[in-house]
MARKOL-758336 format. One record per residue (C-alpha): residue number from 1; x, y, z. Coordinates in steps of 0.02 Angstrom, whole numbers, m for minus. Layout:
(NUM,(X,Y,Z)) ...
***
This chain:
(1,(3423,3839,12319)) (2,(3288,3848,12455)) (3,(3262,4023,12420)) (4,(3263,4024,12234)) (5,(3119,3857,12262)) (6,(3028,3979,12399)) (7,(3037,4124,12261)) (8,(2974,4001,12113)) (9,(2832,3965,12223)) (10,(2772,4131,12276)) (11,(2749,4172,12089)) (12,(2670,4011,12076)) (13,(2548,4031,12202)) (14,(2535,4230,12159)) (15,(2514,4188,11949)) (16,(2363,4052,12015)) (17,(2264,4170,12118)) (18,(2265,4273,11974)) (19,(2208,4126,11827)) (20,(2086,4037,11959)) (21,(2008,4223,12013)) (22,(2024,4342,11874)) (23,(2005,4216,11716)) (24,(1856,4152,11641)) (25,(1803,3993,11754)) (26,(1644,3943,11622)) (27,(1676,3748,11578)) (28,(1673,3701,11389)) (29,(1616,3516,11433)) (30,(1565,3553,11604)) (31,(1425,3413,11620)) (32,(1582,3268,11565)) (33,(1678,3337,11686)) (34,(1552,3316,11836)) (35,(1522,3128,11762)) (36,(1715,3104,11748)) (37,(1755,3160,11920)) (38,(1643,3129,12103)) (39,(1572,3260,12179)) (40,(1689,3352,12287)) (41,(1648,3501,12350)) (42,(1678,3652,12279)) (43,(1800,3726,12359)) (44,(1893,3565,12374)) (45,(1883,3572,12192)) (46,(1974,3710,12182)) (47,(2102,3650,12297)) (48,(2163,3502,12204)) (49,(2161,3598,12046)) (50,(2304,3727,12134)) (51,(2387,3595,12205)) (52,(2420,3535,12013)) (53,(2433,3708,11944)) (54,(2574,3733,12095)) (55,(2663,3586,12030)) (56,(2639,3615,11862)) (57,(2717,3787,11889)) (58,(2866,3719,11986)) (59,(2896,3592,11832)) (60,(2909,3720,11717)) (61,(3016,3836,11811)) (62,(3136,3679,11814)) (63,(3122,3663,11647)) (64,(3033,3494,11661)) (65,(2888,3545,11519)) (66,(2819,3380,11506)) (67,(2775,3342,11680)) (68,(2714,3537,11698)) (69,(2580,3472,11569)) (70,(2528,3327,11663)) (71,(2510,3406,11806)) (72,(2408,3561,11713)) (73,(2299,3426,11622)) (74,(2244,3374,11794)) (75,(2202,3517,11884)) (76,(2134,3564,11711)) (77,(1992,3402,11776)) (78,(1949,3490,11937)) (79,(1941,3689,11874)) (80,(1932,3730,11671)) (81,(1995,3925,11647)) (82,(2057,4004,11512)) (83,(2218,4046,11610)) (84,(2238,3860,11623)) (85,(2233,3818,11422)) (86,(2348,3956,11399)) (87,(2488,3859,11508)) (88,(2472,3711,11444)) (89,(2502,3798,11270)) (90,(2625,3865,11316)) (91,(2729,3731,11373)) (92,(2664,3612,11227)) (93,(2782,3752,11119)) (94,(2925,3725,11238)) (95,(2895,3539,11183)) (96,(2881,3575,10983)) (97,(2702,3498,10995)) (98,(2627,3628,10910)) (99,(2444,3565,10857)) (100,(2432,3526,11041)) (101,(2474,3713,11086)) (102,(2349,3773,10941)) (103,(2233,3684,11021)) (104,(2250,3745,11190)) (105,(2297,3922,11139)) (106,(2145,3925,11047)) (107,(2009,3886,11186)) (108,(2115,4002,11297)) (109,(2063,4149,11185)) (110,(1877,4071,11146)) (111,(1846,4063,11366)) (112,(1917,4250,11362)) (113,(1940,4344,11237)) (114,(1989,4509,11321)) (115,(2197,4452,11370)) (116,(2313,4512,11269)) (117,(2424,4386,11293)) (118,(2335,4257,11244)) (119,(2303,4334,11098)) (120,(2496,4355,11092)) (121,(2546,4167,11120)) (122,(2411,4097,10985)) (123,(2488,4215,10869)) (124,(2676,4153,10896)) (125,(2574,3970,10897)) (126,(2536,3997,10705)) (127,(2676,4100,10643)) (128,(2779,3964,10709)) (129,(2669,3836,10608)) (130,(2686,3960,10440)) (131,(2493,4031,10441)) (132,(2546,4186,10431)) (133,(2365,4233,10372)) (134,(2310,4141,10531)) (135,(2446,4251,10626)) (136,(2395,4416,10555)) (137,(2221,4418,10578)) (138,(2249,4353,10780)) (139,(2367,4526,10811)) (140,(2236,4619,10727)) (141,(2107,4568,10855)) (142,(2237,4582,10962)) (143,(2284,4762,10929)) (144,(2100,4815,10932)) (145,(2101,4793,11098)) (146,(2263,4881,11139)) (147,(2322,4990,10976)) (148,(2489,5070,11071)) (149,(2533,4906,11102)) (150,(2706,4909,11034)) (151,(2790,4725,11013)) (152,(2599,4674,10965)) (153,(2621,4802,10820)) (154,(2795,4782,10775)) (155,(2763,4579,10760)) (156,(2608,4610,10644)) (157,(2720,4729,10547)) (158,(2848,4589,10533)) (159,(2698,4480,10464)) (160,(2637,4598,10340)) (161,(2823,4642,10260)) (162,(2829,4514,10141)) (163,(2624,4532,10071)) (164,(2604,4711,10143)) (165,(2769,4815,10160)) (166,(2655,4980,10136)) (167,(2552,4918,10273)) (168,(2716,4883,10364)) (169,(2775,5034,10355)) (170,(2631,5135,10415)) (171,(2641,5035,10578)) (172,(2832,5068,10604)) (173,(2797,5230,10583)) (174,(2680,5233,10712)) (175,(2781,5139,10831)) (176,(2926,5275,10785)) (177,(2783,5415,10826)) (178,(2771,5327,11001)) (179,(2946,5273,11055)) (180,(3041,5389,10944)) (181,(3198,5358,10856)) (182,(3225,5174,10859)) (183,(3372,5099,10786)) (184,(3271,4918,10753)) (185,(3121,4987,10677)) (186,(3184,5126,10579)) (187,(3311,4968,10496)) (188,(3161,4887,10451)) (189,(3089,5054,10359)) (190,(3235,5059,10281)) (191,(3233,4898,10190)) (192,(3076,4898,10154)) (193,(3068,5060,10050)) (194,(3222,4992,9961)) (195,(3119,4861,9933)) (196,(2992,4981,9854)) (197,(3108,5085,9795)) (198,(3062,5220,9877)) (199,(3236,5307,9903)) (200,(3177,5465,9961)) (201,(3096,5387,10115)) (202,(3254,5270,10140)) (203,(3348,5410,10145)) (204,(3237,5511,10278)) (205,(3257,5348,10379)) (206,(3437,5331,10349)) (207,(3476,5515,10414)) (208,(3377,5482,10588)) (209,(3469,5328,10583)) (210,(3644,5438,10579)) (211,(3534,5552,10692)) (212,(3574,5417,10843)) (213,(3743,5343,10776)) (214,(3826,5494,10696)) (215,(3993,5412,10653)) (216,(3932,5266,10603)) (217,(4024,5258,10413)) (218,(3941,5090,10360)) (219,(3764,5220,10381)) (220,(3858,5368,10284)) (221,(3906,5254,10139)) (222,(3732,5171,10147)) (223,(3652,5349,10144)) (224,(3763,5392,9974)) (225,(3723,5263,9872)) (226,(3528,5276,9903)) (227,(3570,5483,9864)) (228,(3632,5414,9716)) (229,(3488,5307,9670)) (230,(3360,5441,9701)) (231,(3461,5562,9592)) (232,(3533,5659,9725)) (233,(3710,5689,9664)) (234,(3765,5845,9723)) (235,(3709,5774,9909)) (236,(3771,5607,9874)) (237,(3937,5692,9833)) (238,(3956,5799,9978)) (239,(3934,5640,10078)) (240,(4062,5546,9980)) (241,(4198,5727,10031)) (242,(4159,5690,10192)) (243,(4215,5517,10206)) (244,(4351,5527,10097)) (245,(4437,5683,10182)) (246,(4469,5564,10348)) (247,(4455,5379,10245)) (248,(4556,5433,10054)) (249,(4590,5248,10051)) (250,(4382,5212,10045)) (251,(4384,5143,9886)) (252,(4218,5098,9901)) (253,(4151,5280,9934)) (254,(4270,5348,9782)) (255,(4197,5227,9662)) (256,(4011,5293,9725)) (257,(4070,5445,9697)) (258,(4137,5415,9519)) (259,(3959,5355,9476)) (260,(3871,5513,9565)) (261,(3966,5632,9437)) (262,(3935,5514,9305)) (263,(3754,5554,9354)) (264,(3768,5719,9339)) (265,(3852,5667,9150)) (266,(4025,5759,9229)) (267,(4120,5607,9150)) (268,(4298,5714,9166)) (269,(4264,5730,9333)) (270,(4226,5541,9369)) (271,(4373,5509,9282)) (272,(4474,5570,9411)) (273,(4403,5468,9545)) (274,(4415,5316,9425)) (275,(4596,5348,9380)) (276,(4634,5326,9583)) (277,(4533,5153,9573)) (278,(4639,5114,9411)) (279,(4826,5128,9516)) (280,(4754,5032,9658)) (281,(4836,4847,9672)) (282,(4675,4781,9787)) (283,(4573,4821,9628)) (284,(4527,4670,9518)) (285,(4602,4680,9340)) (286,(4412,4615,9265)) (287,(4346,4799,9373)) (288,(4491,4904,9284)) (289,(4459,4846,9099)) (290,(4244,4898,9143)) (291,(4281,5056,9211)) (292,(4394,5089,9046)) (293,(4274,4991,8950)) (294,(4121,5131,9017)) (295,(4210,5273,8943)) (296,(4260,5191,8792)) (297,(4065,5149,8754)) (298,(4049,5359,8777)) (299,(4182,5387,8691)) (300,(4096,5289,8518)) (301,(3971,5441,8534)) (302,(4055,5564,8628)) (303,(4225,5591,8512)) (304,(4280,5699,8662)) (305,(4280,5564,8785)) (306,(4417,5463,8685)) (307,(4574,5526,8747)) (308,(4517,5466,8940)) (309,(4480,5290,8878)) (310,(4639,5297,8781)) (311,(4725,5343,8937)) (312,(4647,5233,9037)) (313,(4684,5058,8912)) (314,(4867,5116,8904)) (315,(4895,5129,9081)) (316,(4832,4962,9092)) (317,(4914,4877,8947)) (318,(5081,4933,9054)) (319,(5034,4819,9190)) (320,(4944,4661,9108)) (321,(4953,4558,8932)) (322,(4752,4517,8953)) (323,(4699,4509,8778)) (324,(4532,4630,8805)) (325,(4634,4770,8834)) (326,(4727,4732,8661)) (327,(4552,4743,8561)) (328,(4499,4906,8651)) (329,(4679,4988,8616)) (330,(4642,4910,8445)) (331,(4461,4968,8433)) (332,(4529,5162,8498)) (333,(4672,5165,8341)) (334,(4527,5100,8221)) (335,(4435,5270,8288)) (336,(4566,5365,8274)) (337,(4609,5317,8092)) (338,(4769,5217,8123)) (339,(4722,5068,8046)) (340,(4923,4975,8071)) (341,(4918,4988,8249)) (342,(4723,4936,8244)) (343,(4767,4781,8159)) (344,(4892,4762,8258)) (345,(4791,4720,8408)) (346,(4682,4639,8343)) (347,(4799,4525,8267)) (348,(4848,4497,8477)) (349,(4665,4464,8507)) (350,(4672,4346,8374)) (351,(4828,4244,8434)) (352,(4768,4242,8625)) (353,(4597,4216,8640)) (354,(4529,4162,8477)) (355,(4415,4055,8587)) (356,(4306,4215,8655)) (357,(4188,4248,8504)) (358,(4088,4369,8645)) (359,(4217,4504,8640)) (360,(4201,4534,8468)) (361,(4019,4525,8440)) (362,(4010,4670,8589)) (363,(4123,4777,8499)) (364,(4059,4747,8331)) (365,(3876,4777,8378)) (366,(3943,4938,8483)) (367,(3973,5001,8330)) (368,(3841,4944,8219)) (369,(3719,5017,8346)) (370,(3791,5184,8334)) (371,(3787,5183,8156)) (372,(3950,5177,8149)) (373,(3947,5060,7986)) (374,(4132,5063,7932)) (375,(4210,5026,8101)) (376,(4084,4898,8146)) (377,(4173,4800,7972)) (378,(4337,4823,8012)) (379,(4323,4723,8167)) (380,(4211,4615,8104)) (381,(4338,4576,7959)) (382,(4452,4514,8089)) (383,(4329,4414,8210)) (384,(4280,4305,8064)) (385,(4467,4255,8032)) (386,(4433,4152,8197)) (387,(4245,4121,8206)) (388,(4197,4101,8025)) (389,(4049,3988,8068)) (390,(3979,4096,8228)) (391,(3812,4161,8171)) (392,(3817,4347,8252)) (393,(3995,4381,8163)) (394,(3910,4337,7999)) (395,(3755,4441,8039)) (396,(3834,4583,8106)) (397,(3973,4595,7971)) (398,(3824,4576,7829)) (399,(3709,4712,7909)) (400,(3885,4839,7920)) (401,(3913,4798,7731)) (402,(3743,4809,7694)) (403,(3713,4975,7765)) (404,(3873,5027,7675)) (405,(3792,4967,7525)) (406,(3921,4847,7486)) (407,(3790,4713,7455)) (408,(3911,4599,7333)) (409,(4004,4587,7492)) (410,(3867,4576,7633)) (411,(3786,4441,7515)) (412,(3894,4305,7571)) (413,(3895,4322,7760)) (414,(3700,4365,7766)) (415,(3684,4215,7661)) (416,(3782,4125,7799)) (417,(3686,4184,7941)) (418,(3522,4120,7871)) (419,(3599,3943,7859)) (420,(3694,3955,8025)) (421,(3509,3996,8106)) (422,(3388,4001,7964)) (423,(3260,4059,8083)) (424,(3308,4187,8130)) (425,(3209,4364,8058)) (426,(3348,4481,8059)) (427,(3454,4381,7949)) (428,(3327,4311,7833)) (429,(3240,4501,7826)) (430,(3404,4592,7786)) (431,(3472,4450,7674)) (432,(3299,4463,7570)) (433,(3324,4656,7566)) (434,(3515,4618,7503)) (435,(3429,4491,7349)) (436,(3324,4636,7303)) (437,(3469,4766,7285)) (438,(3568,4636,7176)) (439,(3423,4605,7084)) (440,(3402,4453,7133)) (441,(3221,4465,7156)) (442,(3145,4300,7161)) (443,(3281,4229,7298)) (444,(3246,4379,7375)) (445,(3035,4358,7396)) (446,(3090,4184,7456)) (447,(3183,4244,7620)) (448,(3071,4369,7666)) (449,(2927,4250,7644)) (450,(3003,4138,7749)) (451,(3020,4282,7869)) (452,(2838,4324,7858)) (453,(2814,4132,7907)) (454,(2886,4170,8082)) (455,(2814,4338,8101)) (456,(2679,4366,7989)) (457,(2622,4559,8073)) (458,(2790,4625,8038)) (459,(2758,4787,7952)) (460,(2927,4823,7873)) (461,(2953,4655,7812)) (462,(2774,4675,7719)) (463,(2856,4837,7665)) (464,(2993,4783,7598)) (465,(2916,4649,7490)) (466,(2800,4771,7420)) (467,(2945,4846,7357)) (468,(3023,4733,7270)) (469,(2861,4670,7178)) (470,(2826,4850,7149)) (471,(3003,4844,7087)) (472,(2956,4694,6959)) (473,(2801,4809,6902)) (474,(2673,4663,6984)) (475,(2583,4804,7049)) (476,(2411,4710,7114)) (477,(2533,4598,7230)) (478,(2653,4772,7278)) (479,(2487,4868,7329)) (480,(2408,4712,7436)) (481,(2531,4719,7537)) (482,(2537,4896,7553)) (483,(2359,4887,7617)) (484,(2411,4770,7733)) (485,(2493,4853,7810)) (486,(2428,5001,7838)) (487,(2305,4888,7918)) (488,(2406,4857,8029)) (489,(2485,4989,8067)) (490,(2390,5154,7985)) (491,(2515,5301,8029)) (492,(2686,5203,7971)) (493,(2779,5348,7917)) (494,(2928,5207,7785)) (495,(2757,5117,7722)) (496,(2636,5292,7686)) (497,(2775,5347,7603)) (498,(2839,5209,7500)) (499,(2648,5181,7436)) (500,(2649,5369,7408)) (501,(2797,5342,7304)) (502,(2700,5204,7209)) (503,(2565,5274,7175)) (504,(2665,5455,7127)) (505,(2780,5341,6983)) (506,(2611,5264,6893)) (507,(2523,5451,6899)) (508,(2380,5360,6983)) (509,(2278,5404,7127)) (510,(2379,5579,7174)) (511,(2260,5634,7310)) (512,(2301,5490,7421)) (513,(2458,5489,7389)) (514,(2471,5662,7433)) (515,(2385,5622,7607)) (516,(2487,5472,7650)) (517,(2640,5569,7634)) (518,(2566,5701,7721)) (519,(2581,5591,7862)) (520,(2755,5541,7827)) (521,(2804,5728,7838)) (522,(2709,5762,8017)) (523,(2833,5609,8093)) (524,(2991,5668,8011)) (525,(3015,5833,7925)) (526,(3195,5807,7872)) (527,(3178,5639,7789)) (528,(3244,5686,7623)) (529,(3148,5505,7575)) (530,(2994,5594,7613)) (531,(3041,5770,7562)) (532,(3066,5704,7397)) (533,(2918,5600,7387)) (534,(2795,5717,7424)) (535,(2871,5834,7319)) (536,(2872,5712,7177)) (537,(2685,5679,7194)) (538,(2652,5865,7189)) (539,(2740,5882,7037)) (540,(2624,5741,6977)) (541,(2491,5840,7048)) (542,(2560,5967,6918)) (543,(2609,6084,7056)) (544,(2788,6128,7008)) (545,(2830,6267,7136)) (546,(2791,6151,7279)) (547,(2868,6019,7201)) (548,(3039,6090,7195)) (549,(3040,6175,7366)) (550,(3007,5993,7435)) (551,(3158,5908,7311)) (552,(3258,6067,7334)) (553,(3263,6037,7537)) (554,(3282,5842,7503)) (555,(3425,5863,7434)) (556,(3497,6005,7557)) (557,(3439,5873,7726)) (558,(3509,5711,7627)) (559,(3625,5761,7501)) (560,(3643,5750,7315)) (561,(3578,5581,7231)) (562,(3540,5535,7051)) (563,(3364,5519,7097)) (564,(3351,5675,7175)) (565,(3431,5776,7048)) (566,(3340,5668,6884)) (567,(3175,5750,6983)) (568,(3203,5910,7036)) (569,(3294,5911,6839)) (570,(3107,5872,6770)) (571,(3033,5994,6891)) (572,(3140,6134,6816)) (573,(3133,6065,6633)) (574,(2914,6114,6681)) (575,(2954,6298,6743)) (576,(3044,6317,6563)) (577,(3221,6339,6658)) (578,(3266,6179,6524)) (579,(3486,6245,6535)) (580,(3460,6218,6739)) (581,(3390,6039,6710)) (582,(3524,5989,6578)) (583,(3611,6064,6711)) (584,(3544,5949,6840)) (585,(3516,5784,6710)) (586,(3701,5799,6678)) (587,(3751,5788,6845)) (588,(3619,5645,6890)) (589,(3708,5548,6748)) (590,(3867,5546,6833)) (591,(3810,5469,7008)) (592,(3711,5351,6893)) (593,(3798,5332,6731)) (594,(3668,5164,6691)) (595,(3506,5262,6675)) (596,(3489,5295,6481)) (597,(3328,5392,6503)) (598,(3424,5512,6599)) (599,(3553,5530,6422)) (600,(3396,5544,6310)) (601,(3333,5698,6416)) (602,(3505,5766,6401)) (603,(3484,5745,6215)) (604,(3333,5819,6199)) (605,(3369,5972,6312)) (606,(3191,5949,6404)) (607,(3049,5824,6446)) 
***
């Protein structure tokens, strides 16, 4: 004990010397402290003032902080240097009395300003008291006068993560440039450009990372999945060989895997790795039915994706009664055109979970997305057995009808929708556009009106309104609207074109016409809309060899409609080839059987 005390003391004694000789001995109040003390001389001065400093030392070395401050705070009265202020500081942290420790840390650095570790402590002082700012800018000065200074730079890289990680970064790096690899710094580079995402650098990092720990797995599996964020599959996969030719039970690394050859849109390939997940007990049931789930949303526009998801719900309907894997089983027969065993699962779905109206609205908007009209009603059909009153099974099941152009039968769900959430623009837009194909016009300018209430710059409603006036031959309200919107939106390709259209039918203002559609055209060439629009207005224009090219290729893009074949019947009836539009008339007729003036061209044998 007597030698540790003797030890204590010659560091004491040594550590003094050093403050009371090397550090700045200028006095901040020096005239109150002549008045406050007598005159002693100076070197006696200087003696009492070690004397405390000794004591104060051996205090702190005991652990005894607060009577290492007293005893500082009086030799602090008989000899003011910086090297004092900066112990007291420091053991006002050891106490938690931080504003005292600012205080003293602070006059420390303002009595000498060329000690790092002043500059060190005052920093700690406010990071401690959350000024970072405070903390940032006191390393800075700090690190001016020693840049290599390496735990001065990595604690004002620490500071500048959160504000700064670029910042941070640069510094690390320079630290790295000094010591080297370093397993603690190069972790911090690390998260910080995943922060950024910057997965190329990660990755560098990662790899000097391995560099030190080569078997480290937790780093290999870390370094795949940032190769897979950063598009590197074929590397990512390689990795992923590695591992799994000592680890085959890694399930984490195959499932990586699985999504690194679904990068590189090798979904066959992935489905081998997923089929391993898929016989694994330790795997959740909820993980299974996604992974299945994935290929199944390919497989709606991928045909050749099916079988796989097929497989994949099978194998699990062996093992489990869960009700989702019933209305994907059901959802696969629908795609395959077995309707029995589709409704046969569904009818499951219905009995067991006729609670989760979620399910169904996925699926059903799956296929509505992807156009894929009659499927997306099938499955409607059956979710609004159970949910007849959920707003998105009405909507969805209207817009599938509707796009069908079933719009007896969309009329009452669409009309549904706008009750269930009457402001909503979807269903009040589509159930407007519904009115106007039934001919209900005036219910029809009501909904979208209210429609334009909500959201009174939407284009294609304004459209579609001009329509249906233009429709009831109120042409000065039709072509308003028309003009505003192409205020609002100039180059619409549906709205140039439907104007064109309007303008084509009256014979009036053919030039324009002929230049909005023009613009229609550049978006979409094979619109057979706009193919046969332009080509009507040309005919108009009275130029019949254009006009039937355009008509002739509107009906080779989109198929044969009444429309299209009344026109391109006129067009031909003008070149004089009047059997070829009887022809064409007749055969107009019979996709439209309504339209007498089609039957009084017939009867006439031309225009």
């Amino acid at each position: 004990m007597k030698i540790r005390f003797l030890y204590i003391l010659i560091i004491i004694i040594t550590s003094s010397i050093f403050l009371f000789n090397c550090s700045g001995s200028s006095s901040i109040t020096k005239d109150k402290e002549d008045q406050k003390v007598s005159p002693i001389a100076e070197k006696q001065r200087k003696k009492l003032a070690l004397e405390y400093f000794i004591n104060g030392g051996i205090f702190e070395a005991e652990g005894n902080y607060e009577s290492a401050v007293k005893q500082y705070e009086m030799a602090l009265q008989y000899d003011t240097t910086a090297g004092m202020y900066f112990s007291i500081a420091k053991n006002y942290i050891y106490l938690n009395q931080l504003s005292s420790a600012l205080t003293n840390a602070q006059k420390a650095v303002l009595l000498d300003s060329s000690k790092i570790e002043y500059y060190d402590l005052l920093s700690d002082i406010y990071t401690y008291g959350n000024q970072k700012e405070s903390a940032i800018t006191t390393l800075e000065k700090a690190i001016q006068l020693d840049s290599l200074n390496i735990e001065l730079n990595y604690k004002l890289a620490r500071l500048y993560e959160d504000d700064k990680p670029l910042q941070a970064i640069k510094i690390y790096n320079r630290i790295l440039s000094q010591l080297g690899p370093d397993w603690s710094v190069l972790s911090r580079v690390v998260e910080l450009n995943e922060k950024l995402g910057n997965n190329n650098e990660a990755i560098i990092s990662i790899e000097k990372l391995l560099a030190l720990d080569p078997s480290n797995v937790e780093l290999k599996k870390m370094l795949i999945e940032f190769n897979l964020r950063a598009g590197h599959f074929d590397k990512g996969i390689q990795l992923a060989d590695e591992i799994l030719e000592i680890m085959p039970y890694a399930l984490e690394v195959r499932e990586t895997k699985a999504k690194l050859l679904l990068g590189k849109n090798d979904w066959i390939g992935a489905a081998k790795e997923f089929e391993y997940l898929l016989n694994q007990p330790d795997i959740r049931l909820e993980d299974k039915i996604n992974i299945s789930a994935n290929y199944f949303n390919k497989a709606v526009t991928d045909s050749t994706i099916l079988p796989i998801a097929k497989s994949f719900f099978i194998k699990l309907d062996k093992d489990t009664t869960d009700w989702q894997v019933k209305m994907y089983l059901g959802a696969i027969a629908l795609s395959e055109g077995d309707d029995s065993v589709a409704i046969e699962n569904f009818k499951y779905v219905t009995e067991n979970a006729n609670w989760n109206v979620q399910a169904w609205i996925r699926l059903g908007g799956l296929y509505f997305d992807n156009k894929k009209y009659d499927e997306a009603e099938v499955v409607m059909s059956e979710a609004i057995l159970s949910f007849p009153e959920d707003f998105y099974v009405n909507l969805i099941l209207g817009l599938a009808l509707a796009q069908q152009s079933k719009h007896s039968e969309a009329e009452q769900y669409l009309r549904k929708a706008t009750i269930l959430n009457p402001k909503d623009i979807t269903a009040l837009s589509a159930y407007g556009f519904t009115l106007s194909q039934l001919k209900e016009n005036e219910k029809a300018i009501y909904y979208l009106e209210q429609a334009l209430e909500i959201q009174p710059e939407d284009v294609q409603l304004i459209g579609t309104l001009a329509m249906i006036y233009e429709g009831m031959k109120q042409y000065i309200k039709s072509d308003s609207l028309y003009e505003r919107a192409l205020e609002l939106k100039p180059d619409d390709p549906l709205i140039n074109n439907n104007y064109s259209y309007s303008f084509a039918t009256r014979g009036i203002k053919l030039e324009q016409a002929l230049q909005m559609v023009k613009k229609s055209i550049a978006a979409d060439s094979l619109n057979s809309s706009f193919l046969d629009t332009i080509g009507w207005v040309y005919y108009k224009l009275g130029n019949y060899n254009a006009a039937k090219k355009y008509v002739e290729k509107a009906i080779e893009v989109g198929g044969k409609s009444s429309v299209m074949l009344d026109h391109l019947a006129d067009i031909e009836s003008k070149l004089g080839n009047n059997q070829k539009a009887v022809e064409l008339w007749k055969n107009a007729l019979e996709l439209e059987p309504t339209k007498t003036e089609i039957q009084t061209k017939i009867d006439k044998g031309e225009i």
